[in-house]
Structures are given as C-alpha cells and as structure tokens.
C-alpha positions as CSV (number, residue, x, y, z in Angstrom):
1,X,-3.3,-27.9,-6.7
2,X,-6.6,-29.0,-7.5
3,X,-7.3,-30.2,-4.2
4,X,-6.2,-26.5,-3.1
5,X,-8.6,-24.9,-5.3
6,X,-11.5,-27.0,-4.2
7,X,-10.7,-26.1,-0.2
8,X,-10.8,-22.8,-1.5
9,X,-14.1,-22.9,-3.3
10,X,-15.7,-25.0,-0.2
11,X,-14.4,-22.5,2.1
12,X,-15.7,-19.7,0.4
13,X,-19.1,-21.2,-0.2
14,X,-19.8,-21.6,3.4
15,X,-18.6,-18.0,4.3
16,X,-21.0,-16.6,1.5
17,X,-24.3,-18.6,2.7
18,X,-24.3,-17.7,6.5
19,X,-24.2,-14.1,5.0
20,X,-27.2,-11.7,5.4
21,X,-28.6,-11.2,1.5
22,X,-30.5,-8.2,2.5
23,X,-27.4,-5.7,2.9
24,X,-24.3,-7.6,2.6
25,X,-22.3,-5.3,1.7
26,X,-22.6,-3.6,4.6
27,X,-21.8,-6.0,7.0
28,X,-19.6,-4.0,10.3
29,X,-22.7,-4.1,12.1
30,X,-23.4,-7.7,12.4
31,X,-20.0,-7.8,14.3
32,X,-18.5,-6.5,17.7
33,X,-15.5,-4.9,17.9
34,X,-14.9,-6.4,21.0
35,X,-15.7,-10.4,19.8
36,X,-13.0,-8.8,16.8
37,X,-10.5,-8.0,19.6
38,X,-10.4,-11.7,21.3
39,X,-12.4,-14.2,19.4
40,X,-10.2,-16.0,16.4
41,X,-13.4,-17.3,15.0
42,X,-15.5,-14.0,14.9
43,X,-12.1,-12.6,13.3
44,X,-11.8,-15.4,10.5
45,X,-15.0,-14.4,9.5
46,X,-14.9,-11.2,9.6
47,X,-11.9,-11.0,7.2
48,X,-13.4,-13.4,4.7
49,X,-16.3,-10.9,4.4
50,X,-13.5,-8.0,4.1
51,X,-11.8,-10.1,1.4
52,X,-15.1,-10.8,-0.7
53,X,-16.0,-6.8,-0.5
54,X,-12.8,-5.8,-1.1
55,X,-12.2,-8.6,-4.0
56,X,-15.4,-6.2,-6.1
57,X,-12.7,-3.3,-6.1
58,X,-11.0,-6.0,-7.8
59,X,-12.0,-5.4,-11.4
60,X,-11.4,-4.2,-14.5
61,X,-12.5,-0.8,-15.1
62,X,-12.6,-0.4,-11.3
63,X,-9.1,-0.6,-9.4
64,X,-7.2,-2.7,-12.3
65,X,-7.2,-2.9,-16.2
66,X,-7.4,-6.3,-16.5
67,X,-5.8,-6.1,-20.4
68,X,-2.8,-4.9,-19.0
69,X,-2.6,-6.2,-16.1
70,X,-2.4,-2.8,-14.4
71,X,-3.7,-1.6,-11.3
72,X,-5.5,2.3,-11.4
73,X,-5.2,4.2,-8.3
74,X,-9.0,3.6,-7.8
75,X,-12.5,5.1,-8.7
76,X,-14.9,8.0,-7.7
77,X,-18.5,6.4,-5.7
78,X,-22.1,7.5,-5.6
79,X,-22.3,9.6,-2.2
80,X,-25.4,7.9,-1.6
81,X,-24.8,4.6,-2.4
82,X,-21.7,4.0,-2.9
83,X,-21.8,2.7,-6.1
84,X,-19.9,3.9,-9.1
85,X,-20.0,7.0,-9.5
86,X,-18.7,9.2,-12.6
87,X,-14.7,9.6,-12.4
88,X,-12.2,6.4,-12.5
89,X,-8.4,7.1,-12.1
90,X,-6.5,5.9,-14.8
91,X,-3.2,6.8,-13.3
92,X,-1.4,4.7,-11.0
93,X,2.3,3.9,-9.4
94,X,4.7,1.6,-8.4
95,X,3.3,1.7,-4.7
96,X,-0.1,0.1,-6.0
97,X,1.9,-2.2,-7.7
98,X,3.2,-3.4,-4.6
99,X,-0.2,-3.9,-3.3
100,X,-1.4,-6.3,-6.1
101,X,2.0,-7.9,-6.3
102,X,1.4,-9.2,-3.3
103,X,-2.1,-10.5,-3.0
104,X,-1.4,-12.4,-6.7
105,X,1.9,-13.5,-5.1
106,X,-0.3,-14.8,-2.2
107,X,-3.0,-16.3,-4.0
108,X,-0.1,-18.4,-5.8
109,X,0.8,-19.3,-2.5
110,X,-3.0,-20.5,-2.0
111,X,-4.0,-18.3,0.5
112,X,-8.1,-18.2,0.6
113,X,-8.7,-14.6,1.3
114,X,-6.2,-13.6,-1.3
115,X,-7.7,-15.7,-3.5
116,X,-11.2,-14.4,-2.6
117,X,-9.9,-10.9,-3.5
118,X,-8.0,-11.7,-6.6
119,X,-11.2,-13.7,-7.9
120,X,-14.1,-13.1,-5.6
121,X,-17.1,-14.8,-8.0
122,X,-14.7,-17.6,-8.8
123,X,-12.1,-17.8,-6.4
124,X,-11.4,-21.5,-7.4
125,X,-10.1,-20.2,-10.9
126,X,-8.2,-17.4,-8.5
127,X,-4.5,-19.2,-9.1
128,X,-4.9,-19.1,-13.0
129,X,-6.4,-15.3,-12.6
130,X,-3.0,-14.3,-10.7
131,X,-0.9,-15.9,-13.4
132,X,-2.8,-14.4,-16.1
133,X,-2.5,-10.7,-14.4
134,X,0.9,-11.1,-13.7
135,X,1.7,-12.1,-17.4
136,X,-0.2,-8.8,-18.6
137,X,1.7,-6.8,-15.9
138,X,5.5,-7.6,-16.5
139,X,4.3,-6.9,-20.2
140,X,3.4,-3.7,-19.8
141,X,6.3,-3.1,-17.4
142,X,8.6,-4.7,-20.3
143,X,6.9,-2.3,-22.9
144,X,7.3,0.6,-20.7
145,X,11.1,0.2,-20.2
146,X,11.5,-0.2,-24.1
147,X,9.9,3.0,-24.9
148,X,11.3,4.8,-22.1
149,X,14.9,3.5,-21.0
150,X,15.7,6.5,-19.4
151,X,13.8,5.7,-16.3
152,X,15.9,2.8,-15.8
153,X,13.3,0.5,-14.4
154,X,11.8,2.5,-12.6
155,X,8.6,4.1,-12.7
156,X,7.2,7.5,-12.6
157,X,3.2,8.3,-12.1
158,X,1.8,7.3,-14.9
159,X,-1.2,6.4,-17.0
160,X,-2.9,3.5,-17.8
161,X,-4.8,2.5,-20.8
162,X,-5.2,-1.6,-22.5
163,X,-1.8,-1.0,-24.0
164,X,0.1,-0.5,-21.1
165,X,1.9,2.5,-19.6
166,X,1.3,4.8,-21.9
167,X,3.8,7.7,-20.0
168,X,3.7,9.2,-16.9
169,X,0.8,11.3,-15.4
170,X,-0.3,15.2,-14.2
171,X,2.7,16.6,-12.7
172,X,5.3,13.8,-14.0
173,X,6.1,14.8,-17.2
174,X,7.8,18.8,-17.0
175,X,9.7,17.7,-16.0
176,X,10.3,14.0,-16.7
177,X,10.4,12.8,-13.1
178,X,10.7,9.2,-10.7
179,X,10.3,8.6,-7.1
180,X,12.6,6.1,-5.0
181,X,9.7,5.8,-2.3
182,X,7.1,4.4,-4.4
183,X,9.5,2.2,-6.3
184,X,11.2,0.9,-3.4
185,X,7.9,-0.2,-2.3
186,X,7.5,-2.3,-5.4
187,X,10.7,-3.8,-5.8
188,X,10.2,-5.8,-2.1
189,X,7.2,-6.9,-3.4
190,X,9.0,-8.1,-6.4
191,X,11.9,-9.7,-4.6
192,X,9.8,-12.9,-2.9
193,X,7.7,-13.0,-6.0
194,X,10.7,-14.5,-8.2
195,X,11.0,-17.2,-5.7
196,X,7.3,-18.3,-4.9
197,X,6.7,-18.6,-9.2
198,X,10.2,-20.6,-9.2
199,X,8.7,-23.0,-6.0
200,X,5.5,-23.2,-8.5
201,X,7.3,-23.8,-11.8
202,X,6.7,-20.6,-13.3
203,X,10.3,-20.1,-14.5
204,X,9.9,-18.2,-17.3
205,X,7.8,-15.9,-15.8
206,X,10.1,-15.8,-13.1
207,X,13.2,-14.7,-15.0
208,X,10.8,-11.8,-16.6
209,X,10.5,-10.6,-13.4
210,X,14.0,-11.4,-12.3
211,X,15.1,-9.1,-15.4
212,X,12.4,-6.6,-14.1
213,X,14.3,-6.4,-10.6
214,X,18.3,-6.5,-12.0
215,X,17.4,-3.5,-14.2
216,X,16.5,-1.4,-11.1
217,X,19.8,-3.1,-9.6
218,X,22.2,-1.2,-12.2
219,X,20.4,2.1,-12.5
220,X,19.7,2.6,-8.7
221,X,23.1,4.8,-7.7
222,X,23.5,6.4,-10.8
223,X,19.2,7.5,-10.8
224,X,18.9,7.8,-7.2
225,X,22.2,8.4,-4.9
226,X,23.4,12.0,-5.1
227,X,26.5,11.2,-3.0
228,X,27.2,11.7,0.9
229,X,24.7,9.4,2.2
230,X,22.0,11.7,0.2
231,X,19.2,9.5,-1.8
232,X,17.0,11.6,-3.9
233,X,13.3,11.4,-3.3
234,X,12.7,12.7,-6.7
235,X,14.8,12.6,-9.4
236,X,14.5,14.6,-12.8
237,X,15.3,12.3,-15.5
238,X,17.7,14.3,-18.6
239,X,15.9,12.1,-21.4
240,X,13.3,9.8,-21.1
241,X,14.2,7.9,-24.2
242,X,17.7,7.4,-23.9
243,X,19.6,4.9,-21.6
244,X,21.1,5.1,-18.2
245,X,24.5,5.1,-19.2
246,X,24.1,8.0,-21.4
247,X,22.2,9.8,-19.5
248,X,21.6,12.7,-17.0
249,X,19.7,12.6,-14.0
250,X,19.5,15.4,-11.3
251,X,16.8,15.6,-8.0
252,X,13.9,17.2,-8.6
253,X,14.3,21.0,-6.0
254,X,12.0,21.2,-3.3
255,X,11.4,17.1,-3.0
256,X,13.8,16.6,-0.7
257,X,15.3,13.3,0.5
258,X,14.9,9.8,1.5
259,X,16.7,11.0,4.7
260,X,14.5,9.7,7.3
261,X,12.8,6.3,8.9
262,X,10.0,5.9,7.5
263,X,8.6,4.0,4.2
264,X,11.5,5.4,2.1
265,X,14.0,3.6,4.1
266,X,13.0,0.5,1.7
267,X,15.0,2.0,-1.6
268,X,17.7,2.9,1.2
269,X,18.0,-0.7,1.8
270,X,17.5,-1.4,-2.0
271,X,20.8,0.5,-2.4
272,X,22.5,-0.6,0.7
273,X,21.9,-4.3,-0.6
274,X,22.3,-3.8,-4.3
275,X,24.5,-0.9,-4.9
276,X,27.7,-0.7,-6.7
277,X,29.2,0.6,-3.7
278,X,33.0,1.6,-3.6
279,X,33.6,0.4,-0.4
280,X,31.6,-0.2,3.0
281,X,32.7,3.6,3.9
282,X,30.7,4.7,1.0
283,X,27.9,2.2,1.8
284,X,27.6,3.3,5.2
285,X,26.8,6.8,5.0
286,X,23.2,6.2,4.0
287,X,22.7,5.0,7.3
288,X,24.6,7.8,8.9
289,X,23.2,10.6,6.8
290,X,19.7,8.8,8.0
291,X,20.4,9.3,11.9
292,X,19.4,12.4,12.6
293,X,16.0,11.6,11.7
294,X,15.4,8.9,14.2
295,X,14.0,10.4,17.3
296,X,12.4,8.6,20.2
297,X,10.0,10.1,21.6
298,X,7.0,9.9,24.5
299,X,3.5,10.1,24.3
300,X,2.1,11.0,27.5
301,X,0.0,8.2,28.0
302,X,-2.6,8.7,31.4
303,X,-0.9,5.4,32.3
304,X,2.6,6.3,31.8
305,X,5.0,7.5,28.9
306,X,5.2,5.6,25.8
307,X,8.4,5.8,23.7
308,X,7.8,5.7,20.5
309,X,10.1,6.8,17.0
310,X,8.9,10.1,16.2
311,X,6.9,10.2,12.5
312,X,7.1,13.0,10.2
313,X,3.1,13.3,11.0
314,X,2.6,10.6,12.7
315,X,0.5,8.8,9.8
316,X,-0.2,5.5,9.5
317,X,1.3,5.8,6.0
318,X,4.7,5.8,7.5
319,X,4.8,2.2,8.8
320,X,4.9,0.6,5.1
321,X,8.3,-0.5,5.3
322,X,7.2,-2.7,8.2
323,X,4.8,-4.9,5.6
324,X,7.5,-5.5,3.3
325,X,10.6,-6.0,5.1
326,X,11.0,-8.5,8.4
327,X,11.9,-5.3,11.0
328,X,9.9,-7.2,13.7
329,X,12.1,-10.2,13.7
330,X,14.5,-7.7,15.1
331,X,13.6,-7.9,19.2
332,X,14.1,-4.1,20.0
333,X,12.2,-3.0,16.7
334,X,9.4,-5.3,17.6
335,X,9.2,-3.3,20.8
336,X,9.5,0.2,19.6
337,X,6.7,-0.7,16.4
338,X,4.7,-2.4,19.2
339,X,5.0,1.1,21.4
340,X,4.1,2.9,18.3
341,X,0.7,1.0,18.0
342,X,0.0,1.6,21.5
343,X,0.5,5.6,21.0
344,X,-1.7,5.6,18.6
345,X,-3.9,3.7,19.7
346,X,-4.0,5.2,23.4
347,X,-4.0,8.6,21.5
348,X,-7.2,8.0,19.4
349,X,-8.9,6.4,22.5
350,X,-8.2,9.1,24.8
351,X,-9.6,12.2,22.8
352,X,-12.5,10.1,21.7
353,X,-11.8,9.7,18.1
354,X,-13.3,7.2,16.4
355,X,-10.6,6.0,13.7
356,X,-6.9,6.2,13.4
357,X,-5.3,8.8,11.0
358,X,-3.2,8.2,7.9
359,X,-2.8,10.3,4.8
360,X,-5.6,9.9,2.6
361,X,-8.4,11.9,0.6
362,X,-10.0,14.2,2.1
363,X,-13.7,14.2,2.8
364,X,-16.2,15.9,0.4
365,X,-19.4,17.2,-0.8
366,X,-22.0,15.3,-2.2
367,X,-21.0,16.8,-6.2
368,X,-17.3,17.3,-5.5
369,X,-15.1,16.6,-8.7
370,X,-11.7,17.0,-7.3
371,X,-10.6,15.4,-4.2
372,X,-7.7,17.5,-2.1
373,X,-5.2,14.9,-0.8
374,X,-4.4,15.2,3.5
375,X,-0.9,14.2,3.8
376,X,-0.5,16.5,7.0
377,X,-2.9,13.8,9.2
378,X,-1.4,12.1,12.9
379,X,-0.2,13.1,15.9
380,X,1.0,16.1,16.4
381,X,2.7,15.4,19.5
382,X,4.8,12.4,18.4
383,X,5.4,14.7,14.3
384,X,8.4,16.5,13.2
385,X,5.9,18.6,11.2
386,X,3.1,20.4,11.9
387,X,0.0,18.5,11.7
388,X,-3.1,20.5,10.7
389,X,-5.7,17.5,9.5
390,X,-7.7,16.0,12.9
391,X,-10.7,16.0,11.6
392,X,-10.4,13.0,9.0
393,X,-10.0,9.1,9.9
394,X,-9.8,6.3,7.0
395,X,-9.6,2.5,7.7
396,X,-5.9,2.1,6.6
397,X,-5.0,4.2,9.5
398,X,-4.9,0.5,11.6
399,X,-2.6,-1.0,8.9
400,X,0.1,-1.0,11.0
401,X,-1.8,-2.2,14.1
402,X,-2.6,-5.4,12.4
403,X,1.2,-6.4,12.0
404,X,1.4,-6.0,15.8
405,X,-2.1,-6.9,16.7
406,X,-4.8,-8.6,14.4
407,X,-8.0,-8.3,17.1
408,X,-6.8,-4.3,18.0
409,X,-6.4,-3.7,14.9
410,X,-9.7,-5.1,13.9
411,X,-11.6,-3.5,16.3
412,X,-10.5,-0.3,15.3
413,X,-10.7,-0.9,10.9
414,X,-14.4,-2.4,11.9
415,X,-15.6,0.9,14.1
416,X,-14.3,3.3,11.2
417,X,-16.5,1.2,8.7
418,X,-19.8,2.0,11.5
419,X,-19.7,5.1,9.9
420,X,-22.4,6.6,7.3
421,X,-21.4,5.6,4.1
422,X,-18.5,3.8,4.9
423,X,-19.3,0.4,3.5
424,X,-20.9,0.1,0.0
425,X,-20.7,-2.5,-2.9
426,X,-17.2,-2.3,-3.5
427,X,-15.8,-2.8,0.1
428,X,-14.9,0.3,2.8
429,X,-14.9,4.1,1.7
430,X,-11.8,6.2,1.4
431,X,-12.1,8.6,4.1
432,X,-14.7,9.8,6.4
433,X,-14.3,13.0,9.3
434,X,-14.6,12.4,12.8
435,X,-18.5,13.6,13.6
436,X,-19.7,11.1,10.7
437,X,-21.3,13.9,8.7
438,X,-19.0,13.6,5.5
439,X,-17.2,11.1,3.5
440,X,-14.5,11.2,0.6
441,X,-17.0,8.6,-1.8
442,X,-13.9,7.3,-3.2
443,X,-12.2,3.5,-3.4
444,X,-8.4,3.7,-3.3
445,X,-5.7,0.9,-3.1
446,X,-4.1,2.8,-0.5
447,X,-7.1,2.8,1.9
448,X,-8.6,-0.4,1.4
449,X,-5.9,-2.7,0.1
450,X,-2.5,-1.5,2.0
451,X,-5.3,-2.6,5.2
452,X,-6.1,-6.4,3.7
453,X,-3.0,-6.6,2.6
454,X,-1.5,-6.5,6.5
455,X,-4.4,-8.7,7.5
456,X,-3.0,-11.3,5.4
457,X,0.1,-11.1,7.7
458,X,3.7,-11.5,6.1
C-alpha cells in the first residue's frame, strides 16, 4: 500500500509541473481534439488535468460536507470567473451518491485519477481520505434510517447539514416521497463496494454497508412494486417514522413509471434480483410490462441509417445504467449502445453543434438566482417526447461516448470546455448554449462527475 501511494504521489507530481502556472485551470486549449481522439499519451494527460480540476469541486463546502460525509448537489460560480459565487446547494440524492461511491470505491482500489479527485493537494493520503468519507457517509445513512424508518432504506431528496440528513428537500416532504431511479442508481454503486473494502480488510465497514444494501433488499416490493409488472417511479410514503411493515405506501399521481429502458431499468433489476418474488411468472412481468418501451429506431445518417433504441429525449442522461451495470459484455447490446454513440455523434456533427445534449441547467444571466432545469434536451428524431431544448450543450452529454469510445468521447467533452467560461477553478461549467454567448455558472455532480466518472472506465 505504501508503495501504491508513493506511485501515486510521483505520478501526480510530474503531471502538475509540465502544467502551464499562468492559467491552469483553463487548460482545453493546450490540447487538440484530434491528438484526444487517437493519441493514448495526449489522452493520459489530458485526464489527469481533468481529475486535478475536477478533484477542487471536491470539497467541503463545495460539492461534499466533509463532516458527514455527504455529497451537495453542487454550488452556484462567479459568471466572470468562475469562482464561487453566492448560492451552495445543500440538498442532494441518492444519484450523487452513486457518483462519490464510486470514485472512493476506486481510489480504494488505487486508481490515480480517482485518487487525484478524491484528494487532489494530497493525493498520496487519498486512500485514508476515502475511508474516512465513507465512515461519515454510512453514518449519516445509518442515522437517517433511524429517524426515518419509513423510507425503508431508501432515500428521498434531502438536505444536508454536519449532522447528517436532516430530512428530505423542496418538493419531498407534502407529501413524504422516494424515487426508485435515483436509488437504484446508488445501490449498484453500493453492491461492488462491499466487496473491494472486504478484498482490503475493511470488514466492518463492509458489513455497515452490507446492512445498508439488505435493508433496501426487504423494503423494495412492498415501497416500490405496485403489481403487474408496474414499478413506481415515485412513491408516497404513509409515515415517515414508522417501519415498513406497518406501513403504507402508494405512487405519487402524475410520476409515472419505471416502465421504460433507460436509467430506471437499474431498480428493475434491483427487484428482478432481489425481490421476494412469488414465482418466476410474477418476476417476469417487469420485463414484459417494460417492452413496449423498447423501440429501435434509425437515424438518418448521410452515410446510411443507424439503428439505435429510441430515448425518451434522447439525453445523454439516459445511458446511466450503462456505467453501473456490465450491458456491453452482452455482444448485441454492445452494438446497439455503440450505434447509439454514433447517432449522436453523427447528429451533433452534422447540424454543426458544438457539444452533445443531456439534461442539465439551463444557461443564465450574469445575476440569475434560480436556475430552470432542461430535462426536454436530445434528439428529437430518435425521442418518444417532444424535445424543445437545442440550444444548450454541457460536457456530460459525452458520458456515454466514453464507455464506447475514450478518444470520441474526449474530443467532443474537450470542444464543449473551448467555450467562454467553461473552465474555471473548480473544473468544467454546468452548461453553456450553442453560439457560446451564455453559460449556466454552476458546478454539478451530474455535469462534471457522472463525465470523470465514465473516464475512469468500469
């Protein structure tokens, strides 16, 4: 382990001094998108200096409350310089959970640019940061589920304050309501976590977690499954502070479903693994209930159709399951994720659009306070819905292309941070629209993190 940590340091140490102290921060333009595309080299250090920016986000009062051991859905910038600006959210979810889950679970596992992130002015002490964090945060989950049972486990929106959890969030609380998507997100994270702290020792911290996981296990069905093959999306808990078993729980009107293939499909498989099922009959109707929803599809490609499973907008959002859970060891899902890249790809290419949509803030003025969120952004030809945001790209929007390819999808993340304002002391900028005139001067875990994240690889 020491050895590993001093690898670590070294490596870092020679990434930082070959760096450009005049504006480091902002360091897209000393690259090429095309060296990005083909050159492993040029890429190794281009992620390193995407790890260190990134790793500045990675602090407390910034994207994580380091007491305990919570992440914060992010903070609002300085327009200008994209520093701090006035405005941190103190709110966060199980889906930014997953995120940190697994770059501590990855820095256990010694990985450098995890590591770099985690702990970016000491990245040698990175390992004991992880462990530290990870005691804090199963604490607060721990806490949580003691003062409110009825959740089950699971977690709504919440806020987050030194204590802990200290109950859920705007628009979470009347009613008392959960999500399966954002949980089912954080339990896969969860999952290899138990066994890399087992591999390390950690067994006690282990079985915390391990408790964490089996408590979602039993309450799944009864929270989530409505019968049919129907999982709620959003479920209205009777009584926050009373138990599962004694407890009523109904889905929350107008959420709708986890009916469909995209990033919701991971409680589906929570349940189909996990659930107290009756028989396979019973089991199986997720899956059937599910089918209508999966629709190929073909983008009209100037060199030929590409088919493609359609999205419910097309967002880059969509393709989380595909971090979390090994899809593309499957042949024919490699091939229809690879075909989804290439649409979107092609698509951004063709009309001249600098970036690659996923849902994300939208851009604003120079004194906004509130930030609208665009959930309608992608591809309107390859949609179910109707998509009516072009006009804003983020850098997450290549998350997925990563997975399938590291140099496209580099090429593309590195244009989008060319833009104005898109780079600043605490890594990329949330959003920015497609002329370059406007930015959202935010920093989110969804738009930086869910992007290093699939860098890292699985």
């Amino acid at each position: 382990k020491e050895l590993m940590r001093v690898l670590i340091l070294l490596f870092i140490l020679v990434f930082l001094s070959s760096a450009d102290p005049s504006d480091v921060c902002r360091f897209a333009s000393r690259f090429s998108g095309e060296d990005l595309v083909h050159d492993r080299k040029i890429q190794d250090d281009f992620l390193h200096q995407v790890a260190y920016w990134e790793g500045h986000f990675h602090q407390d009062g910034i994207g994580i409350n380091m007491k305990s051991g919570l992440t914060m859905v992010g903070h609002k910038l300085n327009y200008t310089t994209g520093g701090l600006g006035y405005g941190l959210f103190n709110i966060s979810a199980a889906s930014k959970e997953c995120l940190h889950v697994i770059l501590l679970m990855k820095t256990l596992l010694h990985d450098p640019r995890a590591s770099l992130f985690v702990n970016h002015m000491h990245p040698e002490m990175a390992y004991e940061t992880a462990l530290e964090i990870l005691t804090k945060k199963i604490a607060s989950y721990e806490k949580f589920n003691k003062q409110f049972p009825g959740y089950g486990g699971f977690f709504p929106w919440y806020f987050v304050s030194d204590e802990g959890i200290t109950g859920p969030s705007w628009g979470w609380a009347d009613p008392y309501i959960t999500p399966s998507l954002d949980n089912g997100e954080l339990i896969w994270a969860i999952y290899p976590l138990i066994k890399v702290l087992r591999d390390h020792g950690h067994f006690d911290l282990a079985n915390r977690y391990e408790s964490q996981l089996n408590l979602m296990k039993i309450n799944a069905k009864k929270i989530f499954y409505l019968g049919g093959g129907k999982v709620s999306a959003v479920t209205i808990v009777g009584n926050v502070t009373v138990p599962p078993e004694k407890n009523s729980y109904l889905p929350l009107v107008g959420a709708g479903l986890i009916d469909d293939p995209y990033e919701g499909e991971l409680f589906s498989w929570f349940l189909d693994l996990y659930g107290p099922w009756e028989n396979e009959t019973e089991r199986e109707q997720i899956w059937v209930y599910k089918r209508a929803k999966l629709e190929s599809v073909d983008y009209q490609a100037p060199l030929g159709n590409i088919t493609v499973q359609r999205g419910f907008w097309y967002s880059a959002h969509e393709q989380w399951k595909i971090l979390l859970m090994p899809y593309l060891n499957i042949p024919i899902c490699k091939r229809i994720f690879t075909n989804c890249e290439r649409a979107r790809t092609v698509h951004s290419s063709v009309n001249k659009i600098p970036g690659l949509y996923a849902s994300v803030y939208d851009v604003g003025k120079v004194d906004w306070i509130n930030f609208k969120y665009v959930s309608d952004a992608g591809i309107q030809q390859l949609a179910f819905e109707p998509v009516k945001n072009r006009a804003v790209i983020t850098p997450y929007g290549s998350f997925p292309t990563f997975i399938i390819d590291l140099g496209v999808g580099l090429a593309w993340y590195h244009n989008v941070l060319l833009g104005p304002r898109m780079q600043g002391p605490y890594g990329s900028t949330e959003s920015i629209n497609v002329d370059g005139t406007a930015i959202a001067a935010l920093t989110t875990w969804d738009s930086k993190i869910t992007s290093l994240t699939a860098m890292l690889g699985n």
